[in-house]
C-alpha positions as CSV (number, residue, x, y, z in Angstrom):
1,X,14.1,3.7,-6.6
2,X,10.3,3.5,-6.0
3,X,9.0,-0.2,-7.4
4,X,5.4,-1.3,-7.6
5,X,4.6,-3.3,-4.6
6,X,1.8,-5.4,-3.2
7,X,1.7,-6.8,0.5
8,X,-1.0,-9.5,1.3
9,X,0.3,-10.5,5.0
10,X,1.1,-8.5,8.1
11,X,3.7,-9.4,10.2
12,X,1.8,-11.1,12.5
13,X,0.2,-13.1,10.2
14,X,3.7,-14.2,8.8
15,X,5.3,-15.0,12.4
16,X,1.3,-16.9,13.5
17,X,1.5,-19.3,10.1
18,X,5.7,-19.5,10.6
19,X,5.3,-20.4,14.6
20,X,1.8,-23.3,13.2
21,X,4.4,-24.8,10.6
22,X,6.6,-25.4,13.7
23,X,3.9,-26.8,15.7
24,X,3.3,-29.3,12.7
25,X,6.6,-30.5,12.0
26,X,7.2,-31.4,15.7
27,X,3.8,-33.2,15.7
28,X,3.5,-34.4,12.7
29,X,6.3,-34.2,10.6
30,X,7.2,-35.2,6.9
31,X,6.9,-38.3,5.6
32,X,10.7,-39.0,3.5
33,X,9.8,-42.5,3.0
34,X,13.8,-43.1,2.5
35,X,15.8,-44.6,4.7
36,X,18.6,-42.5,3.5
37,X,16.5,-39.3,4.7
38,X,15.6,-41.3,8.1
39,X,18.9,-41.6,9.2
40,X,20.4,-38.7,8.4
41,X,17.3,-36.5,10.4
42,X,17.6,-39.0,13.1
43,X,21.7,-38.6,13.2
44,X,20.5,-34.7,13.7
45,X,18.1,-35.2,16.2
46,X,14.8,-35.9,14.9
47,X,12.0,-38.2,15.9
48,X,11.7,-40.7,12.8
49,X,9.1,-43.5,12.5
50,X,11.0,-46.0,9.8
51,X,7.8,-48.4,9.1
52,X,6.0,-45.3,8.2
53,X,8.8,-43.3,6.9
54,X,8.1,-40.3,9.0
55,X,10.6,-37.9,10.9
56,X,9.3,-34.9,13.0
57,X,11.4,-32.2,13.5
58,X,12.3,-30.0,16.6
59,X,12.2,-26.3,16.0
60,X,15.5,-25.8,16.6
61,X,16.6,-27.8,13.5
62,X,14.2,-26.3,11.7
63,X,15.9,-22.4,12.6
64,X,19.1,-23.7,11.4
65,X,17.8,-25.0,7.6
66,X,16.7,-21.9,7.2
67,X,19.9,-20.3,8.6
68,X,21.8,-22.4,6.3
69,X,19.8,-21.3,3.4
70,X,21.6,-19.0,0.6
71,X,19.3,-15.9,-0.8
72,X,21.1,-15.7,-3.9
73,X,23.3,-18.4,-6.1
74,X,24.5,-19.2,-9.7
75,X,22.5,-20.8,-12.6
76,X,25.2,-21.7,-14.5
77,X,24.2,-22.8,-18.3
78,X,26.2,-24.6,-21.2
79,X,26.9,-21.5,-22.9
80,X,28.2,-18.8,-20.1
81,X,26.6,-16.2,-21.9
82,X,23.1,-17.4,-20.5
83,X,24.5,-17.9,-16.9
84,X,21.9,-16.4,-14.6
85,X,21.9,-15.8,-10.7
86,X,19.1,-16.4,-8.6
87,X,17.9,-14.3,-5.8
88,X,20.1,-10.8,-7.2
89,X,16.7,-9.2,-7.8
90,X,16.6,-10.1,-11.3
91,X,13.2,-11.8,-13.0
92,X,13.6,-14.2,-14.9
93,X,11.3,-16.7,-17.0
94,X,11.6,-20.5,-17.4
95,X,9.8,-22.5,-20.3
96,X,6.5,-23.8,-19.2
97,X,5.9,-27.8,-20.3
98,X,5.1,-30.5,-20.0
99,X,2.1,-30.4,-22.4
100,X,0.7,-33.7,-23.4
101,X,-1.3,-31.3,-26.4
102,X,0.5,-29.4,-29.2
103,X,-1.2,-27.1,-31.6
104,X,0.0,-27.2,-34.7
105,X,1.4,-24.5,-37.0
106,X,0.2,-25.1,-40.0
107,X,-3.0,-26.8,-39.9
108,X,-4.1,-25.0,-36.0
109,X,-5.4,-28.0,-35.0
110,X,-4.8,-29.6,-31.3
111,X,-3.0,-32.9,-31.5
112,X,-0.6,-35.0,-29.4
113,X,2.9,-33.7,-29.1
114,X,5.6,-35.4,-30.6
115,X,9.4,-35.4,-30.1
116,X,9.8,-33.1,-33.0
117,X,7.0,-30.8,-31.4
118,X,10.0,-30.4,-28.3
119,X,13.0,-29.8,-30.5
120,X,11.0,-27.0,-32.2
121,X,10.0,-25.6,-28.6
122,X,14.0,-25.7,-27.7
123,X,14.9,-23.9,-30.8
124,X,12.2,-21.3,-30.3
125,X,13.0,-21.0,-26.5
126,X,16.9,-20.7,-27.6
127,X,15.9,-18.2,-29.9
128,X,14.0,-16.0,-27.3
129,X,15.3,-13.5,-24.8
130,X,12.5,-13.2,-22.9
131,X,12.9,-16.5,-21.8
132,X,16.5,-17.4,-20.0
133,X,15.9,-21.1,-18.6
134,X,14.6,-24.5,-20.2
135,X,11.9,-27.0,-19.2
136,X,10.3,-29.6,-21.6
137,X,7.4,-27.6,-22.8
138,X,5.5,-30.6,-24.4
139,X,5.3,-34.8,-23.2
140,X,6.0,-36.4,-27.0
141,X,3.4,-39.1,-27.3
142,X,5.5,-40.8,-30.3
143,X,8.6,-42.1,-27.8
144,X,7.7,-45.0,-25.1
145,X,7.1,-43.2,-21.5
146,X,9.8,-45.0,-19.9
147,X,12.0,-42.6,-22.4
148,X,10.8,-39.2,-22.1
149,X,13.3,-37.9,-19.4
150,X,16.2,-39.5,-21.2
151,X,15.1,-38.1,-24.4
152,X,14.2,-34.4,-23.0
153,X,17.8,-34.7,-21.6
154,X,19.1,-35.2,-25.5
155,X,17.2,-33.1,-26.7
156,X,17.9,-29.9,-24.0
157,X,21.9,-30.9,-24.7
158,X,21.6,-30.8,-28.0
159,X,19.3,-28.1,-29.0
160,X,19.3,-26.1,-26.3
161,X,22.7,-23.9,-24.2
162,X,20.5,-22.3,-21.3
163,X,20.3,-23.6,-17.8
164,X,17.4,-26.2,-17.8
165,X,15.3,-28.1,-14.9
166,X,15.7,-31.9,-14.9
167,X,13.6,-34.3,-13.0
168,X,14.4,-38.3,-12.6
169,X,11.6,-40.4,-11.3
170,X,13.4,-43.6,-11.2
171,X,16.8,-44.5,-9.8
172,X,17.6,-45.5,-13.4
173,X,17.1,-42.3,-14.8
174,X,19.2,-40.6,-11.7
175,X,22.5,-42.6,-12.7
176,X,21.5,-41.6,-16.9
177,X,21.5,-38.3,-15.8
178,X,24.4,-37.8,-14.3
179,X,26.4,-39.6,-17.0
180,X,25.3,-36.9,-19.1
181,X,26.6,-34.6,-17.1
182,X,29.8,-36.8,-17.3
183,X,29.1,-36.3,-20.8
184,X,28.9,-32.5,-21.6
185,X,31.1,-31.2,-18.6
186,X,33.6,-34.1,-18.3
187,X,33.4,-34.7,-15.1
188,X,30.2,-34.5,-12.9
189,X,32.0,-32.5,-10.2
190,X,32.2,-29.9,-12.2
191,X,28.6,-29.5,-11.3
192,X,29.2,-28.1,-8.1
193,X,31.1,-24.9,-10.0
194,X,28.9,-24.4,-12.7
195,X,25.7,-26.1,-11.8
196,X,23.8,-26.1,-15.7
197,X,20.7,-27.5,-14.5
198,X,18.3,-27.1,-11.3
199,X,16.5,-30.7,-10.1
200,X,13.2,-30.5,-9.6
201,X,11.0,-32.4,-7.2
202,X,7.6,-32.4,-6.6
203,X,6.2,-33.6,-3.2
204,X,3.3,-35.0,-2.7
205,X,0.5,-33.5,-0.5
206,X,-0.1,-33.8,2.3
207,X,3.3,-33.4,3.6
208,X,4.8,-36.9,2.3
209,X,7.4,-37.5,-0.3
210,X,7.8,-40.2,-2.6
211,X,11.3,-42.2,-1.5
212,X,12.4,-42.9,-4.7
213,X,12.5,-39.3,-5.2
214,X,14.1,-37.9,-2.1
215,X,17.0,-40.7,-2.8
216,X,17.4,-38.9,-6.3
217,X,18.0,-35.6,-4.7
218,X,20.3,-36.5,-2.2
219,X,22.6,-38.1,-5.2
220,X,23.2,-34.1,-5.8
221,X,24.0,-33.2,-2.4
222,X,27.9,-33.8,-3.3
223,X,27.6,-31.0,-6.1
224,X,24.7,-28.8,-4.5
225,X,22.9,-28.7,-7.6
226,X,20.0,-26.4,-6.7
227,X,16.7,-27.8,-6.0
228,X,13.5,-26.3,-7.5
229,X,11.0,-27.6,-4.8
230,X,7.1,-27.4,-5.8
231,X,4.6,-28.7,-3.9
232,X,1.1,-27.5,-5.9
233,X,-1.3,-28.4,-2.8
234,X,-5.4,-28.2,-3.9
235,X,-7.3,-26.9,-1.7
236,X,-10.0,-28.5,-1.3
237,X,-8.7,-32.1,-2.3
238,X,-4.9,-32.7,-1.1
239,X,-4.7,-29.3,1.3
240,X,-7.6,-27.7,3.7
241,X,-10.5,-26.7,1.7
242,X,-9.7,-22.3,3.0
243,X,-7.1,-20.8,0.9
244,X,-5.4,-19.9,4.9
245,X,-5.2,-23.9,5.6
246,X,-3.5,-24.8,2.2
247,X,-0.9,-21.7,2.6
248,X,-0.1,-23.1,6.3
249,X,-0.2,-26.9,5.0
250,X,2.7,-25.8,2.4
251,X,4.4,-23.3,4.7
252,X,4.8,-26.3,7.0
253,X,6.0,-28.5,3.9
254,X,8.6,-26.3,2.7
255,X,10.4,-25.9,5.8
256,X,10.6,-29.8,6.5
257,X,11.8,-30.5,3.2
258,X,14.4,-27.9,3.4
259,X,15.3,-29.2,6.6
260,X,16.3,-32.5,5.1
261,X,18.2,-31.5,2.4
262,X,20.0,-28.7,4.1
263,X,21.0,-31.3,7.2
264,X,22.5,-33.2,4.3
265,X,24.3,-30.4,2.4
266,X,24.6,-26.9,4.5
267,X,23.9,-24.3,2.2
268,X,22.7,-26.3,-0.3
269,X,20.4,-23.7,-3.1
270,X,17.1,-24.4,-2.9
271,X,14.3,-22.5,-5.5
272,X,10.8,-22.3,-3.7
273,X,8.7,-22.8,-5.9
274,X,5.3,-21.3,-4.1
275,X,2.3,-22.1,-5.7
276,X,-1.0,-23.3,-4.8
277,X,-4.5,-24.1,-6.6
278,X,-7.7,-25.8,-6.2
279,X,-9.7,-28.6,-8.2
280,X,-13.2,-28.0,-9.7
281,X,-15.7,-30.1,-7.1
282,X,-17.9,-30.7,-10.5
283,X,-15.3,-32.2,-12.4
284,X,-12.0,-33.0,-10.8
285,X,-9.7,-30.4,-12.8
286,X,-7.2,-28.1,-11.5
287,X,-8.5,-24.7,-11.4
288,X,-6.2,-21.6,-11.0
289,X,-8.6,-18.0,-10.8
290,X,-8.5,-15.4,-7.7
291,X,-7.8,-18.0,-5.4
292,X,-4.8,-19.4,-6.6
293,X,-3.3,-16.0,-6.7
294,X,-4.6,-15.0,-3.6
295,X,-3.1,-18.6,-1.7
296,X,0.2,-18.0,-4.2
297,X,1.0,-13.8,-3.1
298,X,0.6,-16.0,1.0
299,X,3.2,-18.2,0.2
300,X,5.3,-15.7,-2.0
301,X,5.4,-13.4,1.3
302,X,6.2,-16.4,3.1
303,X,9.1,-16.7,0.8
304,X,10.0,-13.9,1.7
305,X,10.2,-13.7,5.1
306,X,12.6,-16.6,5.3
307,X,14.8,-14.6,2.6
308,X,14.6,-17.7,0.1
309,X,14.6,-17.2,-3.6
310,X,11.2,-18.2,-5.2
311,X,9.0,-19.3,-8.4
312,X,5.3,-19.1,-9.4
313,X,3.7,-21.2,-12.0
314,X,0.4,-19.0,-12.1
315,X,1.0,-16.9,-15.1
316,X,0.9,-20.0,-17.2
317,X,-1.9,-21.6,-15.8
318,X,-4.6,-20.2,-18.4
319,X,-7.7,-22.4,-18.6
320,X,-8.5,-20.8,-22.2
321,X,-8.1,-23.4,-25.3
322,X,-6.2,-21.1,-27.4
323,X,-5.1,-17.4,-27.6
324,X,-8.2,-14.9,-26.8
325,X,-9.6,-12.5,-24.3
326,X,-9.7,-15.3,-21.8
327,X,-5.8,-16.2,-22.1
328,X,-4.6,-12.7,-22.5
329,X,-6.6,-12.1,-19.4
330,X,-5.5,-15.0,-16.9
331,X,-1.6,-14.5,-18.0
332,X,-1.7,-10.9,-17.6
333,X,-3.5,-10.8,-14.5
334,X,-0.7,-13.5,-12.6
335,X,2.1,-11.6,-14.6
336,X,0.9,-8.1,-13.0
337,X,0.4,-9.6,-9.1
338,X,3.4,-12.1,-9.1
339,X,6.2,-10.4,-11.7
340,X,5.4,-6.6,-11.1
341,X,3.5,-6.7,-7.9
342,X,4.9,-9.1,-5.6
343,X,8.3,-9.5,-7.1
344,X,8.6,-13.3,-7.2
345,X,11.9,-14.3,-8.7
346,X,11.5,-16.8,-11.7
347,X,8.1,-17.2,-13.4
348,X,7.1,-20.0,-15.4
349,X,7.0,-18.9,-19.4
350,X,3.1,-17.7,-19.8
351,X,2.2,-20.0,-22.7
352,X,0.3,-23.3,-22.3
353,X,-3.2,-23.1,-22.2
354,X,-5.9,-25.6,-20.9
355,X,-5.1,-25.9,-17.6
356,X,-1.6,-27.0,-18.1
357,X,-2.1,-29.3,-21.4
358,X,-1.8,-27.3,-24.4
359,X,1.3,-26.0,-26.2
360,X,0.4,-23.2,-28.6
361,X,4.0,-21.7,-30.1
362,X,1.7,-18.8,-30.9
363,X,0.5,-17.9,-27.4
364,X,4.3,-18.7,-26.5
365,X,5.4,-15.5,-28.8
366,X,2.3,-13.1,-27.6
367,X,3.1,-13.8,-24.4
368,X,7.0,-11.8,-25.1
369,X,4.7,-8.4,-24.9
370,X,3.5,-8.8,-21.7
371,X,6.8,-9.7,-20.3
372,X,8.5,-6.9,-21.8
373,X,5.9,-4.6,-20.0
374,X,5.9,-6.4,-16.6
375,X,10.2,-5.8,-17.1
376,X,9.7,-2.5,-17.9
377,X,6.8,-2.1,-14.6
378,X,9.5,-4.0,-12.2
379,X,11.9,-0.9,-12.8
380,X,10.2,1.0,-11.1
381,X,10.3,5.2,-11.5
382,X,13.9,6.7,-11.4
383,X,13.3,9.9,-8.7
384,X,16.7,12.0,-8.2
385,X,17.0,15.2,-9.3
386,X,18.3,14.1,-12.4
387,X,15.0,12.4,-13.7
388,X,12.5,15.0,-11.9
389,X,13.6,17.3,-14.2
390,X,12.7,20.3,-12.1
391,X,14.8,22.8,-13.9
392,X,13.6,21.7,-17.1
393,X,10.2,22.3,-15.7
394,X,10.8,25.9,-14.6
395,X,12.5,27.1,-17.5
396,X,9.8,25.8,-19.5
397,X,6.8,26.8,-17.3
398,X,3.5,27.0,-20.5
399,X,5.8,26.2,-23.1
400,X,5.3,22.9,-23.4
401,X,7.8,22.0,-26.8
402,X,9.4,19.2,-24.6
403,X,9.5,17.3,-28.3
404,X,12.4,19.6,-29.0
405,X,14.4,19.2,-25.9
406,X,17.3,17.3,-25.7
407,X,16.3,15.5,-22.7
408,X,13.2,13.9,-24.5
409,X,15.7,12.1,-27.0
410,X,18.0,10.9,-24.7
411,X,15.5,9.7,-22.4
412,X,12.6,8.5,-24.3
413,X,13.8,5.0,-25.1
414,X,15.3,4.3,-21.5
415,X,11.9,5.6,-19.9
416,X,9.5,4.6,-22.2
417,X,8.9,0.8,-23.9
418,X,8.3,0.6,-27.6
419,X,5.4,-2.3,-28.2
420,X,7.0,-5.0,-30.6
421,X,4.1,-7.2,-31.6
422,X,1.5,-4.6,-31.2
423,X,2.2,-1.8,-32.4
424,X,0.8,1.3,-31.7
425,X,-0.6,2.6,-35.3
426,X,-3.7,4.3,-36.6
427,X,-7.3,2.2,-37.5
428,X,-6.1,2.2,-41.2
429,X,-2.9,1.2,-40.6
430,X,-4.1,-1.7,-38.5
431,X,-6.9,-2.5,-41.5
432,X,-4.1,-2.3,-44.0
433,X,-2.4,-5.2,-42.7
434,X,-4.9,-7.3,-42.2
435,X,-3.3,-10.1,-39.9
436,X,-4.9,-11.0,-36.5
437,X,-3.0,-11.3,-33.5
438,X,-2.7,-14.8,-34.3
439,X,-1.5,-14.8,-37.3
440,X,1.3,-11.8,-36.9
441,X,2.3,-14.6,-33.8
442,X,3.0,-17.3,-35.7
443,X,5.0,-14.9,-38.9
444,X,7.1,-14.5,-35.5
445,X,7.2,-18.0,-34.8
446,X,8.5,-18.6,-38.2
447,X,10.8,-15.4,-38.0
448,X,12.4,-17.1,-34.6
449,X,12.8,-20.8,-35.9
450,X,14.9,-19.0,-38.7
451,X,17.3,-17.4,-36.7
452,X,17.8,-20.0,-34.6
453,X,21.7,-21.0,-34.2
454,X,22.2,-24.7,-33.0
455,X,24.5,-24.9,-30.2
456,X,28.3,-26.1,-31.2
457,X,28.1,-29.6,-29.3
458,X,31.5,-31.6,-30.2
459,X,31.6,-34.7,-32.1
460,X,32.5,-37.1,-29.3
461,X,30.1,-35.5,-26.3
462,X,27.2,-36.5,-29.6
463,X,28.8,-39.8,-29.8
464,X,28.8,-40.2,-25.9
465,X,25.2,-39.4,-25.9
466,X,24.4,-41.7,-28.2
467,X,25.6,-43.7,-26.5
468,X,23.9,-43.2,-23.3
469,X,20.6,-43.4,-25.1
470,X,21.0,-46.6,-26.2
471,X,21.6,-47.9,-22.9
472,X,18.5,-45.7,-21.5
473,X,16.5,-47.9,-24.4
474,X,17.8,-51.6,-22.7
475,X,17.3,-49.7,-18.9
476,X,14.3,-48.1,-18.9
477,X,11.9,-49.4,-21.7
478,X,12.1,-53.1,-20.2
């Protein structure tokens, strides 16, 4: 079946930056900074450097990570009915978060997020099937930092049965974690069969990790929870200045960090999560545009041509400050290239707004249209004789009354998308109801928080997390 397709790199270009990234790792290398990492790369056969916490890595190593790699895995989720599987050709769309800025529903006015502001992003996400996996969408300013992970955690368990990412930045957090696990699925093993979350690291550029980190993701080697690995060079400031230089500098990332993790656990799931921007020389902000997408189709090839599942962030990086031309144009524009185009594998949910810092629930629901369309674009054209239609087309040569043929009704729906939120009406119609887009978003909004169902959690996993909060509280806010 014929898909919309876009191709950015030629093979030789793939095999030059693939054979560089080599080059790299064997002179350079990644810097683990864990001693953990160290000495299970130098076990292996790498060159490490433990009072800088490097290890270079011999091509040879590097060809059997990526051997090692599996193209397609489970996403398993506390409620089986949203288990998902990565890599089968299927998009799917995680929650974007993380939003220090909420806008609010009833008064529209920007203010800082609050733990409330997440549970109603987890109902509205639960409540969504356009959206099948769960970050924190907003930071809540009212809770101490030290407690926002733990309280995401509580609040994804609770509110929330899809798979989810997690993150721990502190060994602390790491052993919370995985007593909620202990928690939910009774025993953390159980992990390994039905892994409900995805870990996600971020490391830093240029090619260097933070310790405390990698010793967090090797805790999950014994249950091969998938790792969502995203890197987010800017070119410019932590990558080479040329969109080709920051796409090598990652390239040449990925495959060290694979290399650890998949020396540590062989066939360990990993999620590339290939994505790259650049910062504003005037004043310091991220900045997404034409090059972003341009450096994030690279790597997205690049992804690829090692067979690894992968993510983009880029249809949710709109620098507009709330919905308008500007945001419709920046999400639809990465949604076309990465979702329809270049058939990336997860996308993160279109919706914040400022460069990553504002959560708009409204811009959240107007984004489901575009999604439905890219769906319906990543189908592609069905062409056997059955959907050609040739006889149809000879018996009615200028008689065009295909309204009254029987094919026409049983196709039309399967062929052809019905808008939801927009729909497609006359001028009077449209004056008649006299709502902007805005404001028919948030009667959604409200319409979705309604029919949200909160996930059956039993009595004692609540009490267990309870209690595991409380010792988060004496842990982590000391």
């Amino acid at each position: 079946m014929p898909v919309p397709s876009i191709s950015l790199l030629g093979q030789d270009e793939k095999e030059r930056i693939h054979s560089q990234s080599l080059e790299i790792l064997e002179q350079v290398g990644i810097q683990f900074n864990s001693e953990r990492a160290l000495t299970a790369l130098e076990e292996a056969g790498c060159q490490v450097d433990r009072d800088e916490g490097w290890a270079r890595m011999p091509a040879e190593l590097v060809q059997q990570a990526l051997d090692s790699l599996p193209s397609e895995f489970p996403l398993a989720a506390l409620d089986p009915a949203h288990d998902l599987v990565c890599g089968d050709g299927q998009l799917y769309y995680t929650s974007a978060g993380q939003c220090p800025w909420f806008r609010d529903l009833e008064s529209r006015e920007r203010r800082p997020a609050t733990l409330e502001d997440l549970k109603l992003c987890a109902r509205l996400t639960q409540s969504m099937d356009e959206v099948q996996e769960w970050a924190a969408m907003v930071l809540p300013s009212d809770i101490s930092p030290g407690m926002r992970l733990m309280r995401a955690i509580e609040v994804t368990l609770l509110h929330t049965s899809k798979h989810f990412l997690g993150a721990a930045e502190r060994r602390e957090e790491m052993a919370l974690l995985l007593e909620c696990m202990d928690a939910v699925l009774g025993d953390r093993a159980r992990l390994r069969e039905r892994p409900i979350f995805s870990m996600v690291i971020n490391p830093s550029s240029p090619l260097k990790n933070g310790g405390v980190l990698v010793d967090n993701v090797l805790d999950l080697a014994p249950y091969r929870v998938p790792i969502f690995l995203q890197f987010l060079p800017l070119a410019g400031a932590t990558a080479p200045v040329t969109l080709a230089g920051t796409v090598l500098q990652e390239n040449a990332a990925f495959l060290g960090n694979i290399t650890l993790y998949q020396v540590a656990a062989p066939g360990w799931p990993i999620i590339w999560a290939a994505a790259a921007g650049s910062m504003d020389m005037r004043t310091g902000r991220y900045v997404g545009g034409p090059e972003q997408i341009l450096m994030t189709l690279a790597l997205i090839e690049m992804a690829r041509f090692y067979g690894v599942p992968c993510n983009s962030f880029a249809a949710s990086s709109s620098e507009a400050f709330g919905p308008s031309f500007q945001n419709g144009m920046e999400t639809t524009f990465g949604l076309v290239v990465y979702a329809a185009l270049a058939n990336v594998d997860n996308l993160w949910w279109p919706a914040d707004l400022d460069g990553f810092n504002l959560m708009d629930p409204a811009s959240v629901v107007l984004a489901t249209e575009t999604v439905r369309q890219m769906r319906r674009m990543r189908q592609g054209i069905v062409l056997d004789e059955e959907h050609l239609m040739h006889d149809d087309i000879l018996r009615m040569g200028f008689d065009g009354k295909y309204l009254s043929e029987r094919s026409t009704k049983r196709y039309f729906r399967k062929e052809h998308l019905l808008p939801d939120l927009f729909p497609r009406q006359t001028y009077e119609s449209w004056e008649a109801q006299g709502q902007s887009e805005e404001q028919v978003a948030l009667a959604r909004v409200q319409e979705l928080l309604r029919e949200y169902e909160l996930p059956t959690v039993a009595p004692e996993v609540r009490r267990e997390l309870a209690r595991i909060m409380k010792v988060a509280e004496k842990t982590l806010t000391q």
